[in-house]
Phi, psi and omega in degrees: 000115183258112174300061197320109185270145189316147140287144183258106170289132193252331175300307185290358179246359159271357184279302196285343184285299192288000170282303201304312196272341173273306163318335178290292173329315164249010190278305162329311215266298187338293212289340195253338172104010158284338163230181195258150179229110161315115179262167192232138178317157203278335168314273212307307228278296179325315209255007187225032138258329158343293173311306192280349173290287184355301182272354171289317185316283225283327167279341172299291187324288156284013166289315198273332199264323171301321180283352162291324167235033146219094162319325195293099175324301183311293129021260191305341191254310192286342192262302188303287173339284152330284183312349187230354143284346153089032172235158221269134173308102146352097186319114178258139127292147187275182195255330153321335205252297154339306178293310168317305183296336176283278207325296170331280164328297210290315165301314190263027160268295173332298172140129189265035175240340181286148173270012184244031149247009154292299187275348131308329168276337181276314158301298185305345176272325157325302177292327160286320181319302198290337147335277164333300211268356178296311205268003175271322195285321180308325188241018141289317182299301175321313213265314186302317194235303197293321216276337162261048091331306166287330153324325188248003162291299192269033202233283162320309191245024170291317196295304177307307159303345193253290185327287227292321182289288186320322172263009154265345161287312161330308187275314173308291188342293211299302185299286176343315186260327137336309172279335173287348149262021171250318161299335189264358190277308199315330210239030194258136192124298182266166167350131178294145201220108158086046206054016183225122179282147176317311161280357150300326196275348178263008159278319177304310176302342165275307165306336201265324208266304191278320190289334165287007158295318173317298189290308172280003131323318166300328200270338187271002183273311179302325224252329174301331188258350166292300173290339177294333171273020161290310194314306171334310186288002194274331188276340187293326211261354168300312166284326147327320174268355165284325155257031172268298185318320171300314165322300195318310194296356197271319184292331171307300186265033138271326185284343204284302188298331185289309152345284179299311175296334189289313193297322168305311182291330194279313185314313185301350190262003173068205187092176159346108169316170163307167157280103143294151190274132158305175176295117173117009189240144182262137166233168174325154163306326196321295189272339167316327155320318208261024180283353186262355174309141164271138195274147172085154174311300169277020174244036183118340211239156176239156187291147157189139181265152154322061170330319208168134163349128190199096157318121172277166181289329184206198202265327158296346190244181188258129126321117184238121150302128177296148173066347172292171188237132182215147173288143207209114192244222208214122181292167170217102036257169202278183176227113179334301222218021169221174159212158159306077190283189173188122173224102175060243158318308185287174209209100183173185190270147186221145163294173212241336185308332176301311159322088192286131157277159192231356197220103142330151195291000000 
């Protein structure tokens, strides 16, 4: 089987060289302050340093949030890969979730009847919860903020970089055929030079000079309404970080809820009070109301057991379990229908209709 291999044009690749070797030439000559340069209007300039802050931001921006919500380099290279081979990403484990199963496994070598191999189990399960809810947020974010975001590089302002070289190329032509009708202005007078008179040549050199004019006016039109639709895009991309922020709050209060239920099952599980915060640690507005309870038994509060199951309304009150026992003080100023609760760390208000007291006043 015999192949036919391309011919090798030798005219055309001395052609593109020496095109290649004028452009150095005059870009150099641009640059020394030896040739004249077309400038584009302070409008053009204004909207295509505009672009490039856009496209500096905006690749930082994604740069910085992938290392944010995939911490792993390797990960963030193997996820890259997949995506530009178009094949479905491998199911990873999270490094929660790896840990969650050592505990797990580590509780039931111990003995799950024990109380720290209980509370190993009871954590490792938490922790694939938060596992889980790590690896729903990863790829809410991906799809909500990075992936249209990456969408407008390669796609708007990959299209705006490509105008933008076509219309400096565009712009060398133009400057070119200018000095060659400054040059054939030049030669007017003297002797016809290679059988062409001076005034043919400075009629061709005018003609050539207006059709690059032509062109590059059109490219600088084009390329002018392509940056002017940048702007446009700040509101699109206003909403892409509003539901990247949404993501957040949802992944937040979900871990923010797994947490808080482990600590109440660990607390139901007796050990070590809780740690308390020194003087001087700040909580949310949510709990501020509750900075002035005295912490411990002996600064007010009394034991009362759970009548029955009890949803809170909000971030002020406690979630409560039937039959647990949690410390419990008197609001100030007091209240009919609340008392103060404390279940280990946590903090907040429980209805008193709920409520067994277990300890005289």
């Amino acid at each position: 089987m015999n192949i036919k291999m391309p011919e090798f044009d030798m005219k055309k690749f001395v052609k593109g060289a020496g095109s290649t070797l004028s452009r150095v030439v005059q870009l150099t000559e641009e640059k020394l302050g030896t040739s004249e340069k077309t400038e584009m209007d302070a409008r053009f300039e204004h909207l295509s340093e505009r672009s490039d802050s856009a496209k500096l931001w905006t690749e930082k921006i994604v740069k910085d949030t992938e290392a944010a919500i995939v911490p792993n380099p390797a990960n963030r290279v193997e996820d890259f890969l997949f995506t530009k081979i178009e094949k479905q990403k491998p199911k990873r484990l999270c490094n929660l979730e790896y840990l969650g199963l050592d505990m797990i496994e580590a509780g039931g070598e111990f003995g799950q009847d024990g109380p720290y191999g209980s509370a190993l189990i009871k954590v490792g399960q938490a922790e694939q919860k938060l596992g889980s809810c790590e690896r729903d947020y990863i790829g809410s974010a991906g799809m909500c903020f990075i992936q249209p975001l990456k969408k407008f590089l390669d796609g708007e302002m990959k299209t705006i970089t490509k105008e933008k070289g076509i219309l400096e190329s565009k712009r060398l032509d133009l400057d070119a055929c200018k000095n060659r009708v400054r040059k054939a202005r030049s030669m007017i007078g003297q002797q016809a030079k290679d059988g062409i008179s001076p005034e043919v040549a400075l009629e061709q050199a005018e003609r050539d000079l207006r059709v690059a004019q032509s062109e590059f006016d059109r490219q600088a039109e084009i390329t002018k309404l392509l940056l002017e639709g940048i702007s446009t895009t700040q509101a699109t991309h206003l909403r892409h970080l509003h539901s990247f922020v949404e993501a957040q709050v949802r992944y937040y209060g979900q871990c923010s809820k797994i947490m808080s239920d482990l600590q109440r099952e660990l607390v139901s599980l007796g050990g070590p009070q809780p740690y308390v915060p020194v003087a001087g640690y700040e909580e949310d507005a949510m709990t501020s109301q509750l900075n002035n309870i005295d912490l411990g038994v002996h600064s007010g509060y009394r034991r009362a057991r759970v009548l029955c199951s009890y949803d809170a309304k909000d971030g002020t009150e406690l979630n409560l379990t039937s039959n647990e026992v949690i410390f419990v003080c008197e609001c100030n100023p007091p209240n009919c229908d609340y008392m103060n609760g404390k279940q280990g760390l946590l903090k907040g208000l429980v209805p008193k209709a709920f409520l067994e007291m277990l300890d005289d006043d």
